[in-house]
VODREN-165335 format. One record per residue (C-alpha): residue number from 1; x, y, z; residue in one letter. Coordinates in steps of 0.1 Angstrom, whole numbers. Layout:
N
   pos      px      py      pz   code
   NUM       X       Y       Z      a
...
//
This chain:
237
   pos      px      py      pz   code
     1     840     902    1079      x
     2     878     895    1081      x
     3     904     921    1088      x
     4     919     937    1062      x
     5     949     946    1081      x
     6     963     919    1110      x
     7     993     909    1130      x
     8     997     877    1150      x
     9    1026     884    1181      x
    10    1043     905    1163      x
    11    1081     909    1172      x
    12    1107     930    1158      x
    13    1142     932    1178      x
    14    1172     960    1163      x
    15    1208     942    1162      x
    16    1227     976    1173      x
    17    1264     968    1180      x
    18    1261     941    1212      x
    19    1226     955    1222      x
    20    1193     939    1212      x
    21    1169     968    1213      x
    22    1131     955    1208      x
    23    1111     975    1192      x
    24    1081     955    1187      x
    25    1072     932    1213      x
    26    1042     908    1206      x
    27    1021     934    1189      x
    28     984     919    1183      x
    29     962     944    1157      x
    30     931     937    1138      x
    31     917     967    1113      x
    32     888     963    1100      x
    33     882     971    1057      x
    34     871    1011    1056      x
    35     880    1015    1092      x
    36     903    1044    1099      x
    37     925    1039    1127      x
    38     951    1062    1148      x
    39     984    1051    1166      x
    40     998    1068    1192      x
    41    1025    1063    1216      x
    42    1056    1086    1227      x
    43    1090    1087    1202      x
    44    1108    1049    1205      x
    45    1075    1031    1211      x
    46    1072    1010    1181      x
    47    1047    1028    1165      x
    48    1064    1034    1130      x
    49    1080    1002    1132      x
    50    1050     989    1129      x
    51    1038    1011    1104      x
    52    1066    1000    1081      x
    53    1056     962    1087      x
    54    1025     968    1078      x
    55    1036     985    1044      x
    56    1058     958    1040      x
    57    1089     981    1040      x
    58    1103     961    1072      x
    59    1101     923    1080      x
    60    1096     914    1115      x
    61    1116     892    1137      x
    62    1086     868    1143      x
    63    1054     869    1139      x
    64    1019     872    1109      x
    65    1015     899    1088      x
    66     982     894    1072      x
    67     976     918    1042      x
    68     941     920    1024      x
    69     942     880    1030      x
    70     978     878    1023      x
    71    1008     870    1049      x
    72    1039     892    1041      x
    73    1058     874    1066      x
    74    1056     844    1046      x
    75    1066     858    1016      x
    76    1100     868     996      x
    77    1111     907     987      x
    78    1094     901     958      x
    79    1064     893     962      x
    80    1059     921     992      x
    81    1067     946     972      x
    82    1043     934     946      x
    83    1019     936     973      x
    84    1029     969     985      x
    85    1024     984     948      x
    86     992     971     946      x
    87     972     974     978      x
    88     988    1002     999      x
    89     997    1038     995      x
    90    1017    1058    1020      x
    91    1015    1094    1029      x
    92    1046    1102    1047      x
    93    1057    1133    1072      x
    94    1080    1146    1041      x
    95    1062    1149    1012      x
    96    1088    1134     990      x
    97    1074    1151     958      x
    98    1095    1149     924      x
    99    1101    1192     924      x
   100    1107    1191     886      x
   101    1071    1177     878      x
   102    1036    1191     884      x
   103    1012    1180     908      x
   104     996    1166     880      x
   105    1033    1149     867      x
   106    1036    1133     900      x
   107    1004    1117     901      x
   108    1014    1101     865      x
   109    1041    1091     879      x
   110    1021    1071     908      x
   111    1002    1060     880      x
   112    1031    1041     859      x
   113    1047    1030     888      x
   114    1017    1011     899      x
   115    1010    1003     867      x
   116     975    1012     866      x
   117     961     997     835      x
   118     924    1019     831      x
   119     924    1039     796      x
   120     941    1074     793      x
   121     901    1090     799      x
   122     893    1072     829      x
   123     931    1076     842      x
   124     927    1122     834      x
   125     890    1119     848      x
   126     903    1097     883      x
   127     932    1128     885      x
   128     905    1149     880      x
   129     884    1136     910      x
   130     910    1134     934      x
   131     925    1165     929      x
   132     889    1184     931      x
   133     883    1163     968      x
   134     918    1175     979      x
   135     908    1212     961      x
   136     938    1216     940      x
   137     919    1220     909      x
   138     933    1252     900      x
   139     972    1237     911      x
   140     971    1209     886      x
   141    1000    1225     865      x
   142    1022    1239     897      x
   143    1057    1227     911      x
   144    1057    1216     944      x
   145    1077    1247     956      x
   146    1052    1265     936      x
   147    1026    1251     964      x
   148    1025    1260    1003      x
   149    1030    1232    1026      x
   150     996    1219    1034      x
   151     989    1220     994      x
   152    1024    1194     991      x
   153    1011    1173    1012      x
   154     976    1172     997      x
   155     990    1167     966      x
   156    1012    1139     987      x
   157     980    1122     998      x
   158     966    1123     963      x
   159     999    1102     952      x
   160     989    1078     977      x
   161     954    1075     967      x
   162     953    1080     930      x
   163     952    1040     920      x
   164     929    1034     947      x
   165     948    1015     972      x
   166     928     994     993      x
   167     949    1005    1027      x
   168     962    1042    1031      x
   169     994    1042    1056      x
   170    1005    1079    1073      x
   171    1033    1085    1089      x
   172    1027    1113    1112      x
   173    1010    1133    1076      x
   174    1006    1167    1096      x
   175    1041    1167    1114      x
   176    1056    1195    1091      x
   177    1025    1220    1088      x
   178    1008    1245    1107      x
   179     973    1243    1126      x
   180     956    1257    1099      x
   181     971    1231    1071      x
   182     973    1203    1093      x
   183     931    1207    1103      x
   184     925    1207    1061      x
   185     950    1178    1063      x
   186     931    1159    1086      x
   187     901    1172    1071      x
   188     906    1153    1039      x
   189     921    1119    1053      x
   190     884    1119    1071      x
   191     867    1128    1033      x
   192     889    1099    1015      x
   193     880    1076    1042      x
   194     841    1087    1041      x
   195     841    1083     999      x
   196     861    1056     988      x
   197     858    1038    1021      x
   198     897    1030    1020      x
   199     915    1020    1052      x
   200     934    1041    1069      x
   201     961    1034    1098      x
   202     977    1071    1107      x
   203    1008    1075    1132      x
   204    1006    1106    1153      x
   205    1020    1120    1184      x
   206     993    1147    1186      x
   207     962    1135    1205      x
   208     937    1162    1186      x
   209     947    1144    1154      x
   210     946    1112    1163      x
   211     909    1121    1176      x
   212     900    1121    1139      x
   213     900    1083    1135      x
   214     871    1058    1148      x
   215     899    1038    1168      x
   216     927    1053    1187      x
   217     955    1024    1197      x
   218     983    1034    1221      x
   219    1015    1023    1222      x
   220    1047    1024    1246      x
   221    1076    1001    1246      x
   222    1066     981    1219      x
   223    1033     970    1229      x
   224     996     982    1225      x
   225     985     994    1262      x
   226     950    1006    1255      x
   227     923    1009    1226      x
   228     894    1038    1225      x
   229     873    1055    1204      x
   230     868    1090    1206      x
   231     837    1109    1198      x
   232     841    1122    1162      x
   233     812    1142    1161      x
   234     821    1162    1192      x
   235     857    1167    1175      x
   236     844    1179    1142      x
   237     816    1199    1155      x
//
C-alpha cells in the first residue's frame, strides 16, 4: 500500500536578517492511510514546520512532499491549496472558531468553504453524526463562548473532519485545556481514527498524549532521531 503522507529529504532553511536558521534538515517520513501518528520533539525542533509542509501552508527549501499521490513541492499556490481544501483538515492549539456563529454555523461554514457538494439531507445528517461522536448533540445551537474549552475544541475537530478529509493535521490540539478536557480530547482523535479510518499526524510536546497514536516519531534539530510505538492498550486501559 503506498503512503498517504511522504517526504523525500526534506529541507527547510529560515532567511532571518544575515542568519540561515534550518529548521528542517533532511526530514524522511512515510504515513501509512488510517495510521495515526504522533511527533514529538522539544520547542525549535522542526516539528510544526513540518506540520505546515505537510498541510501545504509552507513550501520547503528542497525536497518531495507527496500528498494522497500528489507532490506539493511540484506544484503552484494554487493548486496546493486546492489540495489542502480537499484532502486535509487541521485542528489547531487555538480553536479559531467564528464566535458569532453556532457550532452548528461553523461547521456550514467548513462545508461551503470546501465546497462539499452531497444534498442538504445528507450534508444535516453528516453534522449530525459528527457532532453525536464528539457528544455535542445537545450544543448544536451554542456560541463558542457559550462552550467550555474542551467543548471548542471538539467542535474545532468536527470543523476539521466534517467533509471527510482523507488526512487530519493537529497542532498540539490539547495545548490550551485541562487534563480532564484534553483526555476527552485525545479520546475522540483515537474514535475518529478508529471509525472513519482517517489519518492522523498530531504534534505534541506531552509524551502521555503522544502515547495515543500507533507511531511516535521524535524530533530535535530538524531531524527525526528515533521512531516507536507505544502500547495503546496499556495507555487506555
Amino acid at each position: 500500500m503506498s503512503p498517504i503522507l511522504l517526504t523525500e529529504d526534506l529541507t527547510m532553511t529560515y532567511h532571518v536578517g544575515k542568519v540561515d536558521v534550518h529548521a528542517l534538515r533532511g526530514v524522511n517520513l512515510s504515513v501509512a492511510p488510517g495510521e495515526f501518528v504522533s511527533i514529538m520533539g522539544p520547542s525549535g525542533c522542526g516539528k510544526s514546520t513540518l506540520l505546515h509542509i505537510l498541510g501545504g501552508l509552507l513550501k520547503p527549501t528542497s525536497g518531495r512532499v507527496i500528498v494522497d499521490g500528489e507532490d506539493l513541492a511540484a506544484v503552484g499556490d494554487a493548486q496546493r491549496t486546492d489540495i489542502r481544501r480537499r484532502k486535509i483538515g487541521f485542528v489547531f492549539q487555538r480553536f479559531n472558531l467564528f464566535p458569532t456563529l453556532t457550532a452548528d454555523g461553523n461547521l456550514r461554514l467548513a462545508e461551503h468553504i470546501h465546497g462539499n457538494h452531497r444534498s442538504k439531507a445528507e450534508l444535516a445528517e453528516l453534522r449530525r453524526e459528527v457532532l453525536g461522536l464528539l457528544g455535542l448533540e445537545k450544543k448544536l445551537h451554542h456560541k463558542p463562548l457559550e462552550l467550555s474549552g474542551g467543548e471548542q475544541q471538539r467542535v474545532a475537530i468536527a470543523r476539521a473532519v466534517i467533509n471527510r478529509p482523507a488526512i487530519i493535521l493537529a497542532d498540539e490540539p490539547t495545548g490550551n485545556l485541562d487534563s480532564e478536557n484534553s483526555e476527552i480530547v485525545l479520546d475522540m482523535l483515537v474514535r475518529l481514527n478508529s471509525q472513519f479510518r482517517q489519518t492522523i499526524v498530531m504534534i505534541t510536546h506531552n509524551p502521555e498524549a503522544a502515547a495515543i497514536a500507533e507511531r511516535i516519531v521524535e524530533m530535535r534539530d530538524g531531524r527525526i532521531i528515533r521512531e516507536s510505538q507505544p502500547d495503546r492498550g496499556a495507555k487506555r486501559g
